[in-house]
N, C-alpha and C positions, 0 to 999 in steps of 0.2 A: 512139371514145374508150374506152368499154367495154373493146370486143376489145384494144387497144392496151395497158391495163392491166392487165387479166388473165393476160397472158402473163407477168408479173415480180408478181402479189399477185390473191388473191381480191380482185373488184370488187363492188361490190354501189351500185346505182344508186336516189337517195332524191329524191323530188318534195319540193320546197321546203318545202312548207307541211305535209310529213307529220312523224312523232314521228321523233327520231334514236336509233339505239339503240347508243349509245360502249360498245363493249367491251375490255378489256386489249388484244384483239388489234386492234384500230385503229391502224393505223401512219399515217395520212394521208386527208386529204380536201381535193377539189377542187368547186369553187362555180363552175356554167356558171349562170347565174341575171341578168338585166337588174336592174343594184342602180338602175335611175331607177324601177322599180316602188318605190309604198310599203309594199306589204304585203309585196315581197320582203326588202326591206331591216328589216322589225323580223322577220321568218323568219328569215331570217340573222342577225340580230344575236342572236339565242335559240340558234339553228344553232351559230352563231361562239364563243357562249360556254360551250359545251357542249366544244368541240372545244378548245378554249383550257384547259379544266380539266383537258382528258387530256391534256394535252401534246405535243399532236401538229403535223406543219408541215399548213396550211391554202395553196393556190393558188387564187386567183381570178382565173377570166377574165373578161376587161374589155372593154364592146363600146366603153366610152370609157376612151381611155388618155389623160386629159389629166390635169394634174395634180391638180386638182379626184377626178376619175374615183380615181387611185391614193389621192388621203387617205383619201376616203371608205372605199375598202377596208382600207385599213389600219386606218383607226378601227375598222371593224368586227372586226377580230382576224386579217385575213390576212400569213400569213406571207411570201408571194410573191404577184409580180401579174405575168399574162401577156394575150398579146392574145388576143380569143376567136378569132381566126382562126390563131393557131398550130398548126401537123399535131400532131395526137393522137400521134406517136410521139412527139415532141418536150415532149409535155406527159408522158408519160409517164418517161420519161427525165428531166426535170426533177424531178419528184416522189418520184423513187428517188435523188439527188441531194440531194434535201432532207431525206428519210429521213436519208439514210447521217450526215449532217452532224448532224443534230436526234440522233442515237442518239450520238454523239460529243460532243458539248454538256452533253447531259441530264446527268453526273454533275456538271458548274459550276454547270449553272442550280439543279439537287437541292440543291447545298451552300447558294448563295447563298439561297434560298427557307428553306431549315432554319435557317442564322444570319439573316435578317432576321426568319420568324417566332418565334424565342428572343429573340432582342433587344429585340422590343416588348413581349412580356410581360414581361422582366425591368425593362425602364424602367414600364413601369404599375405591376408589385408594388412595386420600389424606391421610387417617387413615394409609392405608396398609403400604405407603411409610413413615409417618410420625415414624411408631414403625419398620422399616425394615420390614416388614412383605410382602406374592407376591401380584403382579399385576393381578387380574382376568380381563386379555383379551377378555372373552367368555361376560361377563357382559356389557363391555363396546360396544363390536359389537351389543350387544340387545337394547342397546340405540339411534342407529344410525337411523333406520327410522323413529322412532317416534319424531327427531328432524327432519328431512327432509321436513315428513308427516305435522310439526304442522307451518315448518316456508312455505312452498306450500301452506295448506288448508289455515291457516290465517291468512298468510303475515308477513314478516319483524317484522315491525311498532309493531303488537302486541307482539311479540316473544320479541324484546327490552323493551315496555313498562314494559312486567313481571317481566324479567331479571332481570330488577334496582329495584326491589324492595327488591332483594336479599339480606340479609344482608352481608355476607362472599365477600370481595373485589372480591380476588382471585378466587372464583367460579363462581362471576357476572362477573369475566373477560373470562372465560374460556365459558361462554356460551353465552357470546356475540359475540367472534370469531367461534364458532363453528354455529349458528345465521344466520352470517354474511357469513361464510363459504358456508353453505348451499342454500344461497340464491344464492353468486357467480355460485358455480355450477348449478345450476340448468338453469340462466342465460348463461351460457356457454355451457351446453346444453351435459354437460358430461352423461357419461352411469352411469345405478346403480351403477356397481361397482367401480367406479372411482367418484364419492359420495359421496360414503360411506366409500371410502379412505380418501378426503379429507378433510371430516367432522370429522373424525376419529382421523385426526393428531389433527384437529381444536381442541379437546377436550381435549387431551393429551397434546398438547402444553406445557405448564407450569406446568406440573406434579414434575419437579424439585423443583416450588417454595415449595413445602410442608416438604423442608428442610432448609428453610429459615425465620431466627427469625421472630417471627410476629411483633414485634418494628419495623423491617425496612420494612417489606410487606406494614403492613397498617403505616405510619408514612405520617403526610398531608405535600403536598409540596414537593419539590426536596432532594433526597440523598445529603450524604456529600459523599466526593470523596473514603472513607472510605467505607460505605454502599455499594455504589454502586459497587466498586469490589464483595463484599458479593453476591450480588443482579446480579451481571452478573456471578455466579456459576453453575444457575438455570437449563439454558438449557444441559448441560454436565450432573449434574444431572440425571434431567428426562431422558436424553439417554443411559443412564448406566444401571438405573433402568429398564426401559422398554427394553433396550437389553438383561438384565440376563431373563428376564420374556418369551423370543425368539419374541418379536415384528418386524413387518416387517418393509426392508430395509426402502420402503418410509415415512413411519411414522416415522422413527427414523430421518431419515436426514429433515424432516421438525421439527421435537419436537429440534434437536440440533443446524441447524442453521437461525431458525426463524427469528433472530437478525442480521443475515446476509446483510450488504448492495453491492451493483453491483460495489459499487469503491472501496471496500475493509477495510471501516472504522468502518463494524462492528463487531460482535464476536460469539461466543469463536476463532472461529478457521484464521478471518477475510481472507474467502476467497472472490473473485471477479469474475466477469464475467462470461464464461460460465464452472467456474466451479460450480455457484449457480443453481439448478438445478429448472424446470418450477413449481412443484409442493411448492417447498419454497418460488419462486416469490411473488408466488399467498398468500403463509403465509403469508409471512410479509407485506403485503400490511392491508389482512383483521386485523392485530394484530394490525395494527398502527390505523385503523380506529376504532377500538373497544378499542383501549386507550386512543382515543382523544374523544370519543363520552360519553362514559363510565360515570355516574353520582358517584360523591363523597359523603358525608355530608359536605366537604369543597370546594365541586366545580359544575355547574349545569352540564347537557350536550353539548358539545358545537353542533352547529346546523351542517347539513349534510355538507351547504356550504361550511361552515370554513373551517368543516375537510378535505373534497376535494381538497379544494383550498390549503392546505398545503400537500399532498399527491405529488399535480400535481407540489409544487415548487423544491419537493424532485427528481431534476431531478440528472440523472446520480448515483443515489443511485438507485431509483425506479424505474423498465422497464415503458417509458412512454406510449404503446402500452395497457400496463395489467391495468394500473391505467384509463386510458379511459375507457377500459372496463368493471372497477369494477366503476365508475363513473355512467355508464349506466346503471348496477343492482341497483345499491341503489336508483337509479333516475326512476327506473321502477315499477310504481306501490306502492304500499304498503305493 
């Protein structure tokens, strides 16, 4: 089996009960191992979920293939199940097979993974702030590379496709800027932790609205002059909340004045110029473009062009140096 697999990948051959050592370069493992042992089967099951965290395709072979035989392995995290008597060439060729497919996958399963772990923290924060209850901080930083991870490995374009399908307005908008956020940085070519800052605010953004009736959140079409006082409380809000919670400076002054425009006509606080700081530029740029892009039941998406091309007319509101360059990520690639 060895020889058989080393011909197509470095092998390296691990006694059951010994430490595993998963590294980036892990493309695969197979389990020859009797799962009616019981001390093989909680080895394996420590094994299995080791190899499940790197995301890699697992094979075990089965000296019992009944159906019993196959749950079992499955429960325990294998990706495929073969007989132990199958020719090691055969198991080899399967297993490059499984690769090839797992390396093909990986950027749906990345995305899927990135919006379901966003989603859960946005429904805890929402919940939390909806009944007064705290902000867990800690939960929302464990979300941040696995949106990073999924809008890198499989692009934008997918990351948005998922996003609309969201049903909750307010949470398909919060992870479309955080999306779009993501992508920005990465394009700008910031460090981890300046990232993972601004992917951060990107999430938080509108943590506010989750103190604003749902009549006027979802309501299709334009506020009345009414509403939308209501509706521009939001960002004050989320920055109060997330200050008593001890959130940091720059997340706060992006979640407070996201709405902010460069000539001074927007709000809460309607500051101007360089007292808008870089970090909030770059907010309200990705917020405007994930509200214009953004799919309704009463509205399609409108196309990248458009929303560009109205970014770029927003001049003297919008630094026109950042909007080129947030023109250039979105136009990069997919």
């Amino acid at each position: 089996m060895r020889g058989e697999l080393s011909l197509v990948a470095d092998c390296k051959v691990v006694r059951f009960d010994a430490a595993f050592d998963i590294t980036r370069e892990t493309i695969g493992a197979i389990s020859d191992v009797t799962l009616a042992r019981r001390d093989a089967v909680t080895a394996m099951r420590r094994a299995f979920a080791e190899l499940n965290g790197a995301d890699v395709p697992i094979i075990c072979l089965l000296r019992n293939t009944s159906e019993n035989g196959l749950r079992d392995a499955k429960n325990l995290g294998a990706t495929c199940c073969l007989s132990a008597h199958t020719p090691p060439a055969m198991v080899a060729r399967t297993m490059m097979t499984q690769v090839i497919q797992d390396r093909a996958d990986r950027p749906v399963r990345s995305i899927e993974r990135g919006v379901a772990r966003a989603t859960e923290v946005l429904t805890r924060l929402f919940d939390g702030a909806r009944s007064n209850g705290p902000v867990a901080l800690a939960q929302v930083d464990a979300s941040l590379e696995p949106i990073i991870e999924a809008v890198r490995d499989g692009g934008l374009t997918r990351w948005l496709d998922r996003v609309w399908t969201h049903d909750d307005a307010t949470y398909q908008h919060c992870l479309l800027v955080a999306g779009v956020a993501a992508k920005f940085s990465l394009h700008l070519g910031f460090s981890a932790s300046d990232r993972n800052h601004f992917v951060r605010a990107a999430l938080l953004h509108d943590l506010g609205k989750a103190r604003i009736p749902l009549a006027i959140l979802n309501k299709p079409g334009r506020l009345d002059e009414g509403e939308m006082t209501v509706m521009r409380t939001h960002p004050v809000i989320g920055y109060e909340k997330l200050k008593a919670a001890g959130c940091d400076a720059l997340t706060l002054g992006a979640v407070r004045h996201h709405h902010e425009m460069l000539d001074g006509s927007g709000y809460p606080d309607r500051l101007s110029g360089d007292s808008i700081g870089d970090t909030v530029r770059l907010m309200t740029i990705c917020d405007i473009y994930s509200a214009l892009t953004e799919k309704r039941a009463y509205k399609p998406a409108m196309p990248n062009a458009v929303a560009m091309a109205i970014l770029s007319d927003m001049k003297g509101r919008l630094e026109d140096r950042l909007v080129q360059s947030f023109g250039e990520a979105m136009g990069n690639g997919s």
